[in-house]
C-alpha positions in Angstrom: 50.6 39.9 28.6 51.2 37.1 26.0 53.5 37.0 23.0 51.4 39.1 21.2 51.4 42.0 23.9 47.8 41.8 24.7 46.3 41.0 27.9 45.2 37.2 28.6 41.2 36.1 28.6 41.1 35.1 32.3 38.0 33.9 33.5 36.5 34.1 29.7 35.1 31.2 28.2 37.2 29.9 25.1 35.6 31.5 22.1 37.2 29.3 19.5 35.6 27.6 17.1 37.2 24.3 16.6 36.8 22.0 14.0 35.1 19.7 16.9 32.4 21.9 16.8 31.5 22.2 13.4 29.0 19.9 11.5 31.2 19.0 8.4 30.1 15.4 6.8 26.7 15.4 4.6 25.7 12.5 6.4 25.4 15.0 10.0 23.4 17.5 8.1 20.9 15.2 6.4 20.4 13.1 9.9 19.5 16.9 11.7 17.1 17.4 8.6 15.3 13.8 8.5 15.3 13.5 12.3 15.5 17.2 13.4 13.2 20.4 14.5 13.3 23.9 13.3 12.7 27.0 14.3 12.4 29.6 11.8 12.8 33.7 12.1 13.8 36.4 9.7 17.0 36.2 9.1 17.5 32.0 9.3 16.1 29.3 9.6 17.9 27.0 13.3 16.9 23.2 12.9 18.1 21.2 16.3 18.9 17.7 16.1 19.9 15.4 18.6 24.0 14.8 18.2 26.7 12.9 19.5 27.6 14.0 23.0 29.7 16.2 24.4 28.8 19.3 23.8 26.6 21.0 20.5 27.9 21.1 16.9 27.0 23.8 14.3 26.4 23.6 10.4 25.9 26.4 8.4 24.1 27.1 5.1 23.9 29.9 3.0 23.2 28.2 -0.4 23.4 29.4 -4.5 20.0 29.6 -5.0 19.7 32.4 -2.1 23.4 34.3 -2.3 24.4 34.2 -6.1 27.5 35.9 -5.5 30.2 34.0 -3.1 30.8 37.2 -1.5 27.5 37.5 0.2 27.2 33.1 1.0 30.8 33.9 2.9 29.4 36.8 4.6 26.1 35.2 5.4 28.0 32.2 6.7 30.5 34.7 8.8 28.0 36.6 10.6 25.9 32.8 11.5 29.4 31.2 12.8 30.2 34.4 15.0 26.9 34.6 16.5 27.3 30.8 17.6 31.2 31.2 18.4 30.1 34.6 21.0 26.8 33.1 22.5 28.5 29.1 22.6 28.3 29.1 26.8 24.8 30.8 27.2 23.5 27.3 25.1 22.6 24.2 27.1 22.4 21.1 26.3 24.4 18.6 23.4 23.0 18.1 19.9 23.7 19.1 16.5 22.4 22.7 15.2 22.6 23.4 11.3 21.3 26.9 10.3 20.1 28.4 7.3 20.7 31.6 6.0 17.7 33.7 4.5 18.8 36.5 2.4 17.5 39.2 4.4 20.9 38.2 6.7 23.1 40.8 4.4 21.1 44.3 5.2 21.6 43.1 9.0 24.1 44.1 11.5 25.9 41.2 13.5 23.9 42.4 16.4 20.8 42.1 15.0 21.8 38.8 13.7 23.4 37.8 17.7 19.7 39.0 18.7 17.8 36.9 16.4 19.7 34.0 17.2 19.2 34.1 20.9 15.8 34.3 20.1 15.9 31.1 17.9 17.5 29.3 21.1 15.0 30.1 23.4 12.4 29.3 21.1 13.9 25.8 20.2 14.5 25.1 24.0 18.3 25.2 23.9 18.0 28.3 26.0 16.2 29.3 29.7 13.9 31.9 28.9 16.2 33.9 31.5 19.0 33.4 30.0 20.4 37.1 29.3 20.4 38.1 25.8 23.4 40.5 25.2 22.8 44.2 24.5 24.5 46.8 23.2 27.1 47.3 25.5 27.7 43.7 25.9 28.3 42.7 22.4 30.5 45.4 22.3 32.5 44.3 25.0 33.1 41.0 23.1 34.6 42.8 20.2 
């Protein structure tokens, strides 16, 4: 148990999202736009650009012109930055991923979002085609 009487996460991968893997400078965003591919589904739009190894960075939009209300950009951004912090280890590869949210992102669940994402990965090649997808009961055992 740890201090805060809950059992550890052995054998888990960390499911932090540090400030190393975030995309935060202008100058990162616009180098995955100009130099970048995308991949685009319902609920976002993933562009993949080559980053700064080690390891994969993520930048999220969910602009004024979509979301009027702050409410629904922090919500569209939430649900984008969990997907990415729960599915971090199934990703391969190093590179810089900035995604877009569409507004049809607030009638979704964060399952259907997780699913959709997955998808995007795969598509974009940052993903085996065999790499599992989790279902139900798995992204409920995440939780």
């Amino acid at each position: 148990m740890n201090a805060l009487g809950t059992p550890p996460l052995e054998g888990r991968p960390c499911a932090r999202f540090p400030r190393s893997a975030r995309l935060l400078l202008s100058r990162d965003f616009k180098t995955v736009f100009d130099h970048g591919t995308h991949v685009v589904g319902k609920l976002m739009v993933m562009w993949v650009g080559k980053g700064t190894p080690p390891g994969l960075r993520l930048g999220v939009v969910a602009s004024k012109r979509t979301f009027r209300r702050a409410v629904d950009r922090n919500r569209a951004k939430r649900l984008l930055r969990e997907a990415f912090r729960l599915n971090r280890a199934c990703i391969s590869g190093s590179g810089d991923l900035v995604i877009i949210a569409r507004h049809r992102i607030l009638r979704a669940e964060r399952r259907a979002v997780e699913r959709e994402f997955m998808w995007l990965l795969r598509k974009a090649g940052l993903m085996d085609a065999a790499g599992s997808a989790p279902g139900p009961d798995q992204s409920e055992a995440r939780r």
